[in-house]
Structures are given as C-alpha cells and as structure tokens.
N, CA, C and O atoms as a GROMACS GRO file, in nm:
protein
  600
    1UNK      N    1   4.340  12.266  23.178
    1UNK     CA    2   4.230  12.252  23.270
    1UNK      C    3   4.268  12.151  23.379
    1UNK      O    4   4.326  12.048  23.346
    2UNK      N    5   4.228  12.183  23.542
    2UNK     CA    6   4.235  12.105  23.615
    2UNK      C    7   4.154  12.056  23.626
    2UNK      O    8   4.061  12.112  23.568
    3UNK      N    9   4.114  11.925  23.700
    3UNK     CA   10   4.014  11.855  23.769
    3UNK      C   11   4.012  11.863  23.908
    3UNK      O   12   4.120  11.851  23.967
    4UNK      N   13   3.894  11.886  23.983
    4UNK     CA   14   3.896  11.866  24.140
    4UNK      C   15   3.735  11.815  24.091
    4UNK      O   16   3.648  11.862  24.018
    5UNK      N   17   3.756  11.661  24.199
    5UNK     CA   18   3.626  11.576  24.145
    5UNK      C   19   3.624  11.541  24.350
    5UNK      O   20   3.709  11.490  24.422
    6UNK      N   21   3.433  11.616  24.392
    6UNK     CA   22   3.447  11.612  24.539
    6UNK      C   23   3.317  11.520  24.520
    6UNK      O   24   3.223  11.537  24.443
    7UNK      N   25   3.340  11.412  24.618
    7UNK     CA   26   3.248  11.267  24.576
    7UNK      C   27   3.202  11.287  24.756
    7UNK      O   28   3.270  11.280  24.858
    8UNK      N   29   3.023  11.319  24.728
    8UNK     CA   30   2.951  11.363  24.840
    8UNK      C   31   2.866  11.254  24.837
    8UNK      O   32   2.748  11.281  24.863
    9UNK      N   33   2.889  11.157  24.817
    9UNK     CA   34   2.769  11.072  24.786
    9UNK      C   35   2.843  10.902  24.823
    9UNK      O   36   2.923  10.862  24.738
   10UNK      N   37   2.825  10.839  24.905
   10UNK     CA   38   2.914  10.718  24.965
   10UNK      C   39   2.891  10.611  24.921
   10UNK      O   40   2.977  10.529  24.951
   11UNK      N   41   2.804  10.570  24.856
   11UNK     CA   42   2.776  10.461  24.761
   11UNK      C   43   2.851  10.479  24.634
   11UNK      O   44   2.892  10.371  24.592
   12UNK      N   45   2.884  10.583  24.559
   12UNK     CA   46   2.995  10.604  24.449
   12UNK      C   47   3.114  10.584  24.522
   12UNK      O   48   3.137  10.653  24.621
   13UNK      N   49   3.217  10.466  24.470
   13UNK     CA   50   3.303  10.402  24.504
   13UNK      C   51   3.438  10.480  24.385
   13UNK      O   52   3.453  10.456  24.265
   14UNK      N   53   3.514  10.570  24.471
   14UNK     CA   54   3.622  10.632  24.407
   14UNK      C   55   3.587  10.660  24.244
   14UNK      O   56   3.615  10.570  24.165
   15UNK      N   57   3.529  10.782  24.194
   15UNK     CA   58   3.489  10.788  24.117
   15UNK      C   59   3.618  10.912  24.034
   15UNK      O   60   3.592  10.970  23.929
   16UNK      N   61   3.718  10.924  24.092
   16UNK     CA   62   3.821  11.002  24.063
   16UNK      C   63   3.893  10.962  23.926
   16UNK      O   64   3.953  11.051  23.866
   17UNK      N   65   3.891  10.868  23.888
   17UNK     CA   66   3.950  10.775  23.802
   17UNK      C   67   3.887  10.798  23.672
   17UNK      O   68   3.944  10.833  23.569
   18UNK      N   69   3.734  10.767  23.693
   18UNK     CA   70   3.672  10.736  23.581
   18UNK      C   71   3.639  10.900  23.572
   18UNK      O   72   3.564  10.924  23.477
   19UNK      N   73   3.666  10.985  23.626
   19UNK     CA   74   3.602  11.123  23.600
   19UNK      C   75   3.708  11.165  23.489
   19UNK      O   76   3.676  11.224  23.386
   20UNK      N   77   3.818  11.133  23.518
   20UNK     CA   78   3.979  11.194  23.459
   20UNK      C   79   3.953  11.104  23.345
   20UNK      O   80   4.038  11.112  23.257
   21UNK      N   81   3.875  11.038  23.327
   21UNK     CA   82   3.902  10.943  23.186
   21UNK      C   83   3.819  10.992  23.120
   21UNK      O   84   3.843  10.990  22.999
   22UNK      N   85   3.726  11.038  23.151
   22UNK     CA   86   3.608  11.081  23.091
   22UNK      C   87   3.656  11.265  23.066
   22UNK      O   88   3.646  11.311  22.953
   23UNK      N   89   3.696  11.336  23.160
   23UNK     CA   90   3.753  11.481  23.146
   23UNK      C   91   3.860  11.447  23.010
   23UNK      O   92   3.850  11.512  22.906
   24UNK      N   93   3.970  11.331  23.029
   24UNK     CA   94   4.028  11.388  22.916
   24UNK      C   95   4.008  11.325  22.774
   24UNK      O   96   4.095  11.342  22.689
   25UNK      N   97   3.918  11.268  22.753
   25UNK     CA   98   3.836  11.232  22.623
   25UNK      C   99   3.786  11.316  22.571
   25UNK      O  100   3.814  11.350  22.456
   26UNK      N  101   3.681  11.382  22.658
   26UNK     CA  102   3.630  11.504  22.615
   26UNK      C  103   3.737  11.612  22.558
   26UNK      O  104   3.752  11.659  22.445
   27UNK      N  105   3.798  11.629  22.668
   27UNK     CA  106   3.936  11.763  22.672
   27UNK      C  107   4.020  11.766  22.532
   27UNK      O  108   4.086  11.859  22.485
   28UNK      N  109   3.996  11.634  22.477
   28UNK     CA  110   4.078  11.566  22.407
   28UNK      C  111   4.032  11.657  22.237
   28UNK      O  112   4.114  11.657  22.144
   29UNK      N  113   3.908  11.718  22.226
   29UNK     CA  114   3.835  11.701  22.112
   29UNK      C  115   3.817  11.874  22.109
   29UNK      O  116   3.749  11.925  22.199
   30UNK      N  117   3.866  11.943  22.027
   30UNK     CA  118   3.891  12.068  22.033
   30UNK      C  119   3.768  12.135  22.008
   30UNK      O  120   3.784  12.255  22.032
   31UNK      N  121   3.662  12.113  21.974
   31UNK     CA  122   3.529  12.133  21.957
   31UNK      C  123   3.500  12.164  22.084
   31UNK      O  124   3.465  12.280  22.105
   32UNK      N  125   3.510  12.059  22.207
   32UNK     CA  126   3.461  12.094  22.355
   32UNK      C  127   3.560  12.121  22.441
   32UNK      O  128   3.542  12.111  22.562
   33UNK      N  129   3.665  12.156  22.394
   33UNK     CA  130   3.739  12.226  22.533
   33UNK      C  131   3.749  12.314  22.590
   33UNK      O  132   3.740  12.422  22.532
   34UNK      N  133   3.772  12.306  22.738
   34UNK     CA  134   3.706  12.371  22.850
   34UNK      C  135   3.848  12.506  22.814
   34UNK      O  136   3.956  12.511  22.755
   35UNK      N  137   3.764  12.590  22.891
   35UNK     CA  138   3.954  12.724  22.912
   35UNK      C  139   3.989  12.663  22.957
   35UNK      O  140   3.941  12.550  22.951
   36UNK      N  141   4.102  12.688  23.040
   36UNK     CA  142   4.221  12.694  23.157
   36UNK      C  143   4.157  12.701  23.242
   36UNK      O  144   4.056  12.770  23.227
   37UNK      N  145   4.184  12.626  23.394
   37UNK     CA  146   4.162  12.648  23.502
   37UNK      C  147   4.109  12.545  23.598
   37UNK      O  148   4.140  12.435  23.551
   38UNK      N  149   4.031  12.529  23.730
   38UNK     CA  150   3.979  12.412  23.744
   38UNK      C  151   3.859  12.442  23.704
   38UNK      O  152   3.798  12.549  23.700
   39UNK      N  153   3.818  12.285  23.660
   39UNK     CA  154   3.628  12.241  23.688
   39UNK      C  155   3.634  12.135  23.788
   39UNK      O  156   3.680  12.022  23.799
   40UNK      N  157   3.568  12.222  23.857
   40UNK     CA  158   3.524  12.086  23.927
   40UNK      C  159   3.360  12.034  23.950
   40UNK      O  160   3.251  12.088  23.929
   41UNK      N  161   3.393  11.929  23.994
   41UNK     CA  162   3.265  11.836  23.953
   41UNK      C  163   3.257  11.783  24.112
   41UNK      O  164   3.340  11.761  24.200
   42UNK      N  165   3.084  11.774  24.095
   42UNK     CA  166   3.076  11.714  24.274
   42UNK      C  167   2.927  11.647  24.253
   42UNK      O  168   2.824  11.689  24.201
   43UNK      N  169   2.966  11.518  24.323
   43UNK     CA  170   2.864  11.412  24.305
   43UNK      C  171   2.753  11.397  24.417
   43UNK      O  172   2.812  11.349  24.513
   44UNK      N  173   2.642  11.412  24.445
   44UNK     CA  174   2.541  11.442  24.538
   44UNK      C  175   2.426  11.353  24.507
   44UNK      O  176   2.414  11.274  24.414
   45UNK      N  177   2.342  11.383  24.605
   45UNK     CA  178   2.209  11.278  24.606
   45UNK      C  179   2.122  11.365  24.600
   45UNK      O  180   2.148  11.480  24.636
   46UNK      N  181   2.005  11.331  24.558
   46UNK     CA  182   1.860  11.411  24.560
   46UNK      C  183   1.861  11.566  24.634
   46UNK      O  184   1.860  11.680  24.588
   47UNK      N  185   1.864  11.503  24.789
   47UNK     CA  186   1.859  11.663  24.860
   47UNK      C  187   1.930  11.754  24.825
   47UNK      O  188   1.903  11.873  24.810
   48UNK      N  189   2.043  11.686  24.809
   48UNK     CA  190   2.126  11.821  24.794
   48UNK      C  191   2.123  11.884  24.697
   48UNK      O  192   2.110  12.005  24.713
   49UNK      N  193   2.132  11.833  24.566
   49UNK     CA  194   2.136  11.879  24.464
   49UNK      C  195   1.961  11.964  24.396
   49UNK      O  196   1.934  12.051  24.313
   50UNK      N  197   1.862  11.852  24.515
   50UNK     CA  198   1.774  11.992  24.519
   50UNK      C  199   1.772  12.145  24.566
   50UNK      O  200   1.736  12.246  24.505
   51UNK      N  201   1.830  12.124  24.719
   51UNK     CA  202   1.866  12.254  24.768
   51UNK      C  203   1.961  12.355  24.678
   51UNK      O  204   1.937  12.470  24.640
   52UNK      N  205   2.026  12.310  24.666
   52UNK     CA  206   2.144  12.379  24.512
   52UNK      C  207   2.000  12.422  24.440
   52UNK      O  208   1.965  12.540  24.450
   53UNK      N  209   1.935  12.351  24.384
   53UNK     CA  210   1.807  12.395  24.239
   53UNK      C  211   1.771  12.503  24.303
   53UNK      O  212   1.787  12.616  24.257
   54UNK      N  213   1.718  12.478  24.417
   54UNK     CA  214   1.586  12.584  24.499
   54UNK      C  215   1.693  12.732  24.497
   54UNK      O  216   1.662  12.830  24.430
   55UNK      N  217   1.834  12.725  24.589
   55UNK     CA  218   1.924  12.795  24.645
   55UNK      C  219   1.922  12.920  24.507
   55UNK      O  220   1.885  13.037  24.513
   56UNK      N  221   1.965  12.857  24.412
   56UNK     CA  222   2.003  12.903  24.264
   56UNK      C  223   1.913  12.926  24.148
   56UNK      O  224   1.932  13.002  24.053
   57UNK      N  225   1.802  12.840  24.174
   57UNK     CA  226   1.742  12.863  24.004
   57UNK      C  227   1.580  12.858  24.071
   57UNK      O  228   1.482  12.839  23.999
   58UNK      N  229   1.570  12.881  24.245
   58UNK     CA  230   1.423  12.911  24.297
   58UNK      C  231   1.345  12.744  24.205
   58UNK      O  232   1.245  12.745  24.133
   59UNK      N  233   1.388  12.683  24.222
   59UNK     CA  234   1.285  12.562  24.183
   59UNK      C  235   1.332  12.451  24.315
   59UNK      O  236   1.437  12.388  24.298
   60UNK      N  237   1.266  12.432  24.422
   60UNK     CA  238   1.305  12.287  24.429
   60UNK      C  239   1.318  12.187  24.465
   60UNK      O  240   1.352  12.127  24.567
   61UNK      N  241   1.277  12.161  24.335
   61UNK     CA  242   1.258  11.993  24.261
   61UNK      C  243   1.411  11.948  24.249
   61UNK      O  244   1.489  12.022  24.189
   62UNK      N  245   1.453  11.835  24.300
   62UNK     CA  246   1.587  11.763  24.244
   62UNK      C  247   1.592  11.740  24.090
   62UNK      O  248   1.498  11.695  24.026
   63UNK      N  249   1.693  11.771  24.045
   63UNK     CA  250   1.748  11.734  23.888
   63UNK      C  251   1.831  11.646  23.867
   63UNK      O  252   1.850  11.562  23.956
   64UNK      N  253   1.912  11.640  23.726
   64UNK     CA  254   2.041  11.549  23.755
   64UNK      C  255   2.164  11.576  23.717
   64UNK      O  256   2.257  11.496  23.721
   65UNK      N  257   2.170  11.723  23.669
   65UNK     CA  258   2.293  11.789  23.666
   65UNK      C  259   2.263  11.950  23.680
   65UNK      O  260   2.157  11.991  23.633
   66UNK      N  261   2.358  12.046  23.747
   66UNK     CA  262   2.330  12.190  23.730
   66UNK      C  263   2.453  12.180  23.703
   66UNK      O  264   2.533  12.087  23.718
   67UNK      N  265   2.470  12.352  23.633
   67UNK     CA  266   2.680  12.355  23.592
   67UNK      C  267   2.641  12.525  23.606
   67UNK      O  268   2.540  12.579  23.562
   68UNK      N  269   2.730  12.575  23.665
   68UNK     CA  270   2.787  12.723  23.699
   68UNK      C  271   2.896  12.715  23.589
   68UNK      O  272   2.975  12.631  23.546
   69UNK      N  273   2.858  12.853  23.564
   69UNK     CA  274   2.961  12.851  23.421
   69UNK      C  275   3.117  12.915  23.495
   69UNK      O  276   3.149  12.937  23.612
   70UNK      N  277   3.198  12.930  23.352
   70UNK     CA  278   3.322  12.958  23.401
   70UNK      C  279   3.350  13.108  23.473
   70UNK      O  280   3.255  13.186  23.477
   71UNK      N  281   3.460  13.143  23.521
   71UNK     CA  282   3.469  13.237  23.613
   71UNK      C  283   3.626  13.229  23.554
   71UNK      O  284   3.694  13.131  23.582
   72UNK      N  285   3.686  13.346  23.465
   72UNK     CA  286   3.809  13.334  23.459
   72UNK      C  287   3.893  13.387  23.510
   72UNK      O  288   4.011  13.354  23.499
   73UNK      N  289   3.833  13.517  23.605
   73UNK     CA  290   3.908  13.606  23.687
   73UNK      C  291   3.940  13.490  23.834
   73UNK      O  292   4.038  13.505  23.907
   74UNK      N  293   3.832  13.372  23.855
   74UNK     CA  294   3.848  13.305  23.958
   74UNK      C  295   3.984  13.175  23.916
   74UNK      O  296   4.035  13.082  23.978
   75UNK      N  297   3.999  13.230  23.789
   75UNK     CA  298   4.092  13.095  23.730
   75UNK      C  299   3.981  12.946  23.748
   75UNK      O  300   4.022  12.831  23.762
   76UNK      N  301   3.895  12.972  23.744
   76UNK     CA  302   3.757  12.847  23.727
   76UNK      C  303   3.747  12.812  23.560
   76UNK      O  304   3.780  12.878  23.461
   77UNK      N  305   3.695  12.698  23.573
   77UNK     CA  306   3.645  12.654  23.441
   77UNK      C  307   3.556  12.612  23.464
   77UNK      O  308   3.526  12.528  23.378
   78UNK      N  309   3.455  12.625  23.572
   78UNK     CA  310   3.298  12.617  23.613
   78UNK      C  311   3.263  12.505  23.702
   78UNK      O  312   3.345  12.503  23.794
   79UNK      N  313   3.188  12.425  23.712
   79UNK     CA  314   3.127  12.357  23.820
   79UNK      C  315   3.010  12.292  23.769
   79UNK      O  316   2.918  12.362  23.726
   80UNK      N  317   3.002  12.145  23.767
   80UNK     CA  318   2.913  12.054  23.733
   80UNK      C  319   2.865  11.983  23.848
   80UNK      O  320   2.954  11.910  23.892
   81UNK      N  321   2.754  11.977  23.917
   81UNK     CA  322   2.725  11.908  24.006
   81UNK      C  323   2.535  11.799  23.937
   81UNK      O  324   2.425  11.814  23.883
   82UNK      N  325   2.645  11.685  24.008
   82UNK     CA  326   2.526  11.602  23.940
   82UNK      C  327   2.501  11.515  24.068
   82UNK      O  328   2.583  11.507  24.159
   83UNK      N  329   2.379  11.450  24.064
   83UNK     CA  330   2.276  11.363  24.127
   83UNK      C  331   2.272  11.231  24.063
   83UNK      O  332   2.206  11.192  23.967
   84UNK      N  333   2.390  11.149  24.168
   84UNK     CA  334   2.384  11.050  24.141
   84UNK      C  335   2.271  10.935  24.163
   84UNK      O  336   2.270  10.823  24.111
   85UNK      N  337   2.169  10.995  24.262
   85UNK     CA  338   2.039  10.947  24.306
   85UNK      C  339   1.987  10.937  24.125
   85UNK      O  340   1.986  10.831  24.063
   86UNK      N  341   1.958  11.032  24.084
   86UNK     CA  342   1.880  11.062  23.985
   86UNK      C  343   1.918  10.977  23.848
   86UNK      O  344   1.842  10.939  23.759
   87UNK      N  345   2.144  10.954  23.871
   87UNK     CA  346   2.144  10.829  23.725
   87UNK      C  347   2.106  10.723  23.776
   87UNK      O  348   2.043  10.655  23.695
   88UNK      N  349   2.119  10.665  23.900
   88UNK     CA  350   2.047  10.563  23.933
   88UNK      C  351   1.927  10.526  23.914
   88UNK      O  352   1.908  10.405  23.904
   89UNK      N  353   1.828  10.607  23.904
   89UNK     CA  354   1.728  10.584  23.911
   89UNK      C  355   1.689  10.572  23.780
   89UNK      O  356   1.624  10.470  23.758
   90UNK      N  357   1.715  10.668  23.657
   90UNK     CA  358   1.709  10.658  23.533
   90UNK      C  359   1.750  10.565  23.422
   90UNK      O  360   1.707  10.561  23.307
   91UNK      N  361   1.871  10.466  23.501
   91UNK     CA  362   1.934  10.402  23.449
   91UNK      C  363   1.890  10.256  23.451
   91UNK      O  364   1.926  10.175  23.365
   92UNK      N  365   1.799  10.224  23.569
   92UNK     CA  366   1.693  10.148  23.600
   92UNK      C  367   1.545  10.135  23.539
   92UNK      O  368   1.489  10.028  23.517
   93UNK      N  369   1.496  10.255  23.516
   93UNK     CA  370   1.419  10.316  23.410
   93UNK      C  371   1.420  10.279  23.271
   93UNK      O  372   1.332  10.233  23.200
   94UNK      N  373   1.565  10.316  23.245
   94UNK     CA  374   1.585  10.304  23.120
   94UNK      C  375   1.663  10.207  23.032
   94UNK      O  376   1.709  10.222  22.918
   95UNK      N  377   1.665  10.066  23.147
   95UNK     CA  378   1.750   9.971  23.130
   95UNK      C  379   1.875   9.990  23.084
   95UNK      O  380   1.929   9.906  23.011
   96UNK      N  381   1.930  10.095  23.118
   96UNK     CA  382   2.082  10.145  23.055
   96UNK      C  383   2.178  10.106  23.197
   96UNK      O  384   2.129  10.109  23.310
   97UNK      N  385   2.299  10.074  23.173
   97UNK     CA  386   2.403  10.049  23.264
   97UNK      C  387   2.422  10.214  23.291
   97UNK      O  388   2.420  10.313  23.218
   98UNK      N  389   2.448  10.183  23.486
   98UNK     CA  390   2.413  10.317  23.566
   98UNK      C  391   2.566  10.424  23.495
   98UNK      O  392   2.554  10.541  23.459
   99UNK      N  393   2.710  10.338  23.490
   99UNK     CA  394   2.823  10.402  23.438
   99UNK      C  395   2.793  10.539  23.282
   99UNK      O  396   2.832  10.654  23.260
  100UNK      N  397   2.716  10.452  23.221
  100UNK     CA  398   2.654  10.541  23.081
  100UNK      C  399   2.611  10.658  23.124
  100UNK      O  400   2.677  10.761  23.120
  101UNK      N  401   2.488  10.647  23.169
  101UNK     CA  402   2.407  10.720  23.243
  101UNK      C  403   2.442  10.851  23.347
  101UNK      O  404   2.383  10.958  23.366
  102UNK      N  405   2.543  10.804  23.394
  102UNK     CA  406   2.620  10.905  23.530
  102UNK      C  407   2.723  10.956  23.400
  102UNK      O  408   2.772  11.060  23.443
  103UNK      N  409   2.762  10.938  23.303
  103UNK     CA  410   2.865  10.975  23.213
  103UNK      C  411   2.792  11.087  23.117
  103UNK      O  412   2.824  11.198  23.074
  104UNK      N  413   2.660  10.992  23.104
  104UNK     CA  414   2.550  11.163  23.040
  104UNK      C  415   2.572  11.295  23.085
  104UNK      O  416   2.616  11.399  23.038
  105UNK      N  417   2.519  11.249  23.209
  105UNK     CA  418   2.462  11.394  23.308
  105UNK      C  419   2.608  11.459  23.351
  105UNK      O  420   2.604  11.567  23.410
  106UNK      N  421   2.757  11.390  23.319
  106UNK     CA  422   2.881  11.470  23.339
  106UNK      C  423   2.900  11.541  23.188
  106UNK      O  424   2.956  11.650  23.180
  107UNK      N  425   2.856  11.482  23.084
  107UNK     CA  426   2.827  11.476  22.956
  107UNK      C  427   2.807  11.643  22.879
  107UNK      O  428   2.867  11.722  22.807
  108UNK      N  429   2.631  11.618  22.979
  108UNK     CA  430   2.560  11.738  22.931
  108UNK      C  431   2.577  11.835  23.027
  108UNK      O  432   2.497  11.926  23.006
  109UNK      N  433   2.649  11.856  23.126
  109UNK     CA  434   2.709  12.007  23.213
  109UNK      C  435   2.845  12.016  23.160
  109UNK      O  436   2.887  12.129  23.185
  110UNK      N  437   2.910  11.964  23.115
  110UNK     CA  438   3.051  11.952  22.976
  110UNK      C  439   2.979  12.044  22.883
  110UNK      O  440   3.045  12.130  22.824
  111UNK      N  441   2.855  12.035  22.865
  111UNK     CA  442   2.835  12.109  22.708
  111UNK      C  443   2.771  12.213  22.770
  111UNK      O  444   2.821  12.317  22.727
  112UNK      N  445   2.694  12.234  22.842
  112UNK     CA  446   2.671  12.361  22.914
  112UNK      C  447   2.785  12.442  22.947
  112UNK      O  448   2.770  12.560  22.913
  113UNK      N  449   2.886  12.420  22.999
  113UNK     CA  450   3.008  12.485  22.971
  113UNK      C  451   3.045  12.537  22.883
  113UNK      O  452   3.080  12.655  22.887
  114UNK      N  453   3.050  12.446  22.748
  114UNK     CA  454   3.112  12.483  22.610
  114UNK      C  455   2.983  12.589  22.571
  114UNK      O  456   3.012  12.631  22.459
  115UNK      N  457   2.866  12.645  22.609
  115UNK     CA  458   2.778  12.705  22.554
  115UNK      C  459   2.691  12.649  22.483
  115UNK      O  460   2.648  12.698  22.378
  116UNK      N  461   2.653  12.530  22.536
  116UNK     CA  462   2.565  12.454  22.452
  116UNK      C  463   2.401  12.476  22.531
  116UNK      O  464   2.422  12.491  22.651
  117UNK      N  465   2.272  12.480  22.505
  117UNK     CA  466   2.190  12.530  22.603
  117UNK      C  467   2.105  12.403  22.534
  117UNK      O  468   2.154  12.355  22.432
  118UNK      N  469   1.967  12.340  22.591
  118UNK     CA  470   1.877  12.274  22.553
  118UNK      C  471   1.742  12.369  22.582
  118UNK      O  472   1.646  12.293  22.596
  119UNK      N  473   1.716  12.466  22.591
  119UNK     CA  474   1.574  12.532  22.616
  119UNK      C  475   1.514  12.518  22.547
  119UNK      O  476   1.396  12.485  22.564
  120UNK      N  477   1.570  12.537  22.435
  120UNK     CA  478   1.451  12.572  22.267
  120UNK      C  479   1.486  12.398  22.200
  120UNK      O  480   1.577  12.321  22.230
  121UNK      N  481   1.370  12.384  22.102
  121UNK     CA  482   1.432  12.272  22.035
  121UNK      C  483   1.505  12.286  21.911
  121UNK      O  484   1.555  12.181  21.870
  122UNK      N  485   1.515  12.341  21.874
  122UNK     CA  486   1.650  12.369  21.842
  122UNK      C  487   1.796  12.340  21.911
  122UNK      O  488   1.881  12.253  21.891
  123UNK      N  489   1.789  12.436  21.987
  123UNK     CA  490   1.923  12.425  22.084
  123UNK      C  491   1.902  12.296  22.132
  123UNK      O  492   2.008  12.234  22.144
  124UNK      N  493   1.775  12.217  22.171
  124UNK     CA  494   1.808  12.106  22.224
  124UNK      C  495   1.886  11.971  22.158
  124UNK      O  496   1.952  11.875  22.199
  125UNK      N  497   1.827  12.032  22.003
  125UNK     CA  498   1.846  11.882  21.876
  125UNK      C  499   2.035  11.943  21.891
  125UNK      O  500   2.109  11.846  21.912
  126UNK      N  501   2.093  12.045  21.884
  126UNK     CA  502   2.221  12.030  21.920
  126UNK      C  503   2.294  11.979  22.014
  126UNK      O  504   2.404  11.929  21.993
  127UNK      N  505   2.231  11.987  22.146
  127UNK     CA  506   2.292  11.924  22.278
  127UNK      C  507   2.261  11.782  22.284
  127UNK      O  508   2.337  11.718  22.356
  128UNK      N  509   2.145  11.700  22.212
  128UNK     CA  510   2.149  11.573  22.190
  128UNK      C  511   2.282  11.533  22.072
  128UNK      O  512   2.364  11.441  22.081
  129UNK      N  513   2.271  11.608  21.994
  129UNK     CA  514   2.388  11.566  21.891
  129UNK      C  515   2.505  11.515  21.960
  129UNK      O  516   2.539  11.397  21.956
  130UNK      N  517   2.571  11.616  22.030
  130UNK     CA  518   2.643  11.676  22.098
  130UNK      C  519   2.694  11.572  22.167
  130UNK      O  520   2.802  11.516  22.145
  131UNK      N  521   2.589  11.540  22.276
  131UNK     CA  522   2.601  11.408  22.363
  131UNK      C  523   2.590  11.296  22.275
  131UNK      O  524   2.684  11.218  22.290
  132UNK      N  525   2.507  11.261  22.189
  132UNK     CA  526   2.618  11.139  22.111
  132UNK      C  527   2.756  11.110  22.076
  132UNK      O  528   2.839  11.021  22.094
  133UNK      N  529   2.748  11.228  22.017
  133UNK     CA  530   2.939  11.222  22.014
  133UNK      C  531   3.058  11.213  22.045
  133UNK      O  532   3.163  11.165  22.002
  134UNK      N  533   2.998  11.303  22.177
  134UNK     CA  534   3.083  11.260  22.307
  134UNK      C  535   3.058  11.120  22.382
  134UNK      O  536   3.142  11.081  22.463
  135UNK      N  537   2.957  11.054  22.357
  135UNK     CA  538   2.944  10.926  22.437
  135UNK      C  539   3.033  10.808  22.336
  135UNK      O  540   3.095  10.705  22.364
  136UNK      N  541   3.001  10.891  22.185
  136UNK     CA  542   3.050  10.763  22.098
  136UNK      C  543   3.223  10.762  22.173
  136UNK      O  544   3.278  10.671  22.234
  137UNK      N  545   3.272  10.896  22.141
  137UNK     CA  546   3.417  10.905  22.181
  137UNK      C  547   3.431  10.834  22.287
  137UNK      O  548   3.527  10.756  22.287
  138UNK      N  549   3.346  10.838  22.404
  138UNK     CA  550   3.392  10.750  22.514
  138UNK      C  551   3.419  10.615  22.488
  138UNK      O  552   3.514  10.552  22.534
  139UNK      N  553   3.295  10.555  22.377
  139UNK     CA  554   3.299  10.426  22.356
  139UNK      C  555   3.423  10.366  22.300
  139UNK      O  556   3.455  10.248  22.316
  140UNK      N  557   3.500  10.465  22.227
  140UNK     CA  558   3.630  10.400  22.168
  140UNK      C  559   3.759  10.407  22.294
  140UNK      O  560   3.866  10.348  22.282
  141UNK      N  561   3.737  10.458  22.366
  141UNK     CA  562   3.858  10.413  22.492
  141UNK      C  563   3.803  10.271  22.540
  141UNK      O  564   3.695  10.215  22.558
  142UNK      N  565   3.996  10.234  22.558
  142UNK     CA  566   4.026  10.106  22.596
  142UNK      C  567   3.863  10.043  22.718
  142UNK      O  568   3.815   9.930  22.727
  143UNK      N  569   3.836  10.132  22.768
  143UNK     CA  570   3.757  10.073  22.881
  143UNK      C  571   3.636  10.235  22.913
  143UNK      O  572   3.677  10.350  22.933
  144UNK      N  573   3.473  10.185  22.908
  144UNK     CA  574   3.404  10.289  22.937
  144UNK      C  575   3.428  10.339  23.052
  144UNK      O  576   3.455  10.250  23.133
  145UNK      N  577   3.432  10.472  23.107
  145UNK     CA  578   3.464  10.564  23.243
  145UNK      C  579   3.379  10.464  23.341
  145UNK      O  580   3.257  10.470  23.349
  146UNK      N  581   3.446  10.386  23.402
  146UNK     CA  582   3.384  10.271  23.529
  146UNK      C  583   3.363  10.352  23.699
  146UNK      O  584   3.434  10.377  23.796
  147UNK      N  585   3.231  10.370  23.663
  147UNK     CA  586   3.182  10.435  23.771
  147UNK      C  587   3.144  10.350  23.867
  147UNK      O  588   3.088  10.248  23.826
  148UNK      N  589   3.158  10.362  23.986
  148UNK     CA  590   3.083  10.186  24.027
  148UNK      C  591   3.049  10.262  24.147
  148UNK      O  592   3.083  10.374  24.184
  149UNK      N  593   2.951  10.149  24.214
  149UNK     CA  594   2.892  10.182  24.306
  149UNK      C  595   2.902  10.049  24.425
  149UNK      O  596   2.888   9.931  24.394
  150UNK      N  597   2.927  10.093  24.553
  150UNK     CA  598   2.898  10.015  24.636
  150UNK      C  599   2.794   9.897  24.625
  150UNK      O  600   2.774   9.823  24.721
   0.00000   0.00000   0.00000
C-alpha cells in the first residue's frame, strides 16, 4: 500500500510524518490491512468536507471523516477524508489531546476500508472495539502520531 497524504487545511503543520506512522502501525496488524495500492488521505475543514457530505451522501451537514472504498481496477486502496475543524473541536469538548482525536477519525475510515460499518449497534460495538485496538497499538510506538497544529 501507498500513501498520498494531501494536507488542505493550513493550520495542520506537515502532517505527512505522523500519517506514515500511523498508516504503518495499522498496516502493520494483519487483521486491518489495506490491499495494494494507494490510499490516500486528505485533511479539510468544515466546508469542505461538508460539500463532499452533500456532493456524495445528499446530507450537508459537516462530519469528521468520509472514506470511498477501494477501487482495484483504479489500483486505489480508497480515500479517507477527514475534518480537521471537527477533531479540533471535539478534542476541546472532550478534553482529549487534538493528536488522539485526529488519529480516531484516520482510525475509523481505516476500518471502513477494512469493512467495518457502525450503522447498527452491533456493527457499531465492533468498530468501537476495533478503534481501541488500533489506538492501543498506536500507544506502544516510540512516540504517538504528532499531529500538530500551527
């Protein structure tokens, strides 16, 4: 799997680094690995990532992650676009450091990929699992995926 990580959002300060640390932790764990090909990931603010909602899924309200699944005839491994407006804001909310938080929402379009869905609760008590596990894994690298912000 490649990475192409397109940072639309100017207050996220080179976030190329911590994306690749975080891609190959995950990548790392044969449970969630992606096919072959690129994913790429693209970091946005409110509007945009509303227009994307409205464009695609007729809602729109801003979210804090959408993911287009894979495309293997495109040699894709899908597309995560998240709203960095939205970990900010949650992460403030939720007294959680904003790095955690922006590592979720790359987190849970990672598992939307792998076929993981939250609609039902059911499916959802799996995609929370899910994202623990993957956050714990993050926690054991030398250093959490350092997202920083202007």
């Amino acid at each position: 799997m490649e990475l192409a990580v397109s940072n639309r959002y100017p207050a996220l300060r080179d976030p190329e680094g911590a994306t690749q640390d975080l891609a190959d932790c995950i990548q790392s764990l044969p449970q969630f690995a992606l096919p072959s090909g690129e994913l790429s990931i693209v970091f946005v603010d409110d509007p945009a990532i509303a227009t994307i909602h409205a464009q695609f899924m007729d809602d729109p309200s801003p979210t804090d992650v959408i993911t287009f699944p894979p495309q293997p005839q495109m040699q894709s491994a899908g597309e995560i676009i998240v709203s960095v407006d939205h970990a900010r804001t949650r992460a403030v909310e939720l007294d959680l450091p904003f790095p955690r938080e922006l590592a979720l929402y790359l987190i849970h379009g990672w598992l939307h990929l792998c076929g993981f869905d939250d609609r039902l609760d059911a499916d959802r008590k799996k995609m929370r699992t899910a994202e623990a596990t993957l956050l714990e894994a993050l926690d054991q690298l030398p250093q959490f995926p350092d997202f920083q912000l202007q």
